[in-house]
N, C-alpha and C positions, 0 to 999 in steps of 0.2 A: 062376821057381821060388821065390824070397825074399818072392813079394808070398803065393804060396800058402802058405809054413812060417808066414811074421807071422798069415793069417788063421786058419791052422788053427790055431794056439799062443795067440792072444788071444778066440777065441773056443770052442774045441773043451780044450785044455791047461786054463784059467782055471775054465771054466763045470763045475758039477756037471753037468746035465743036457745035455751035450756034443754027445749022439745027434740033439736036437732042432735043432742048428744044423747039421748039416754038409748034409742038402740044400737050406738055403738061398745057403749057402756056395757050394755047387753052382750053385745056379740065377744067383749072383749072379757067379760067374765064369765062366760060359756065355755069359752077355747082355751086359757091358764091352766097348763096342766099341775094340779095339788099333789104336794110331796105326801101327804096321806094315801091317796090311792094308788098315786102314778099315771093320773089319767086325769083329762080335761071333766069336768061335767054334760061335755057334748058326744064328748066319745063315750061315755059312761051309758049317756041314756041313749045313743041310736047304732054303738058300734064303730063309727067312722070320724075322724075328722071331716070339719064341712070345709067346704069349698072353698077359695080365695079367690081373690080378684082374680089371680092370672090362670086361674081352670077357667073360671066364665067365661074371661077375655077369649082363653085362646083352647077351647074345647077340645079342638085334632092333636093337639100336642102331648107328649104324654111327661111328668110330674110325677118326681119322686116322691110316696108317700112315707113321712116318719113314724107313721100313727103305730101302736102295738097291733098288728093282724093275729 
């Protein structure tokens, strides 16, 4: 809960335009994989790591996945 108050306070508190960070914030405390579990809370709750910029970008291409299968 400390590491979520620091990020939202240093980048959400600080920043004028505050709105534009919080769903990165989001995505980036989603995908941080926790030495508790071994696994992101993304991959926790749907199985898979989510996508990157460069799956979107480049869909036909194929991307090594590191996720635990």
């Amino acid at each position: 809960m400390k590491r979520i108050k620091n990020l939202l306070h240093r980048h959400c508190v600080l920043m004028r335009n505050w709105h534009k960070s919080v769903a990165l914030l989001q995505f980036a405390l989603n995908t941080v994989i926790h030495t508790s579990t071994g696994c992101s809370p993304y991959f926790a709750l749907f199985g898979h790591e989510p996508l990157g910029i460069a799956e979107l970008e480049f869909p036909h291409l194929e991307f090594t996945n590191n996720s635990k299968s």
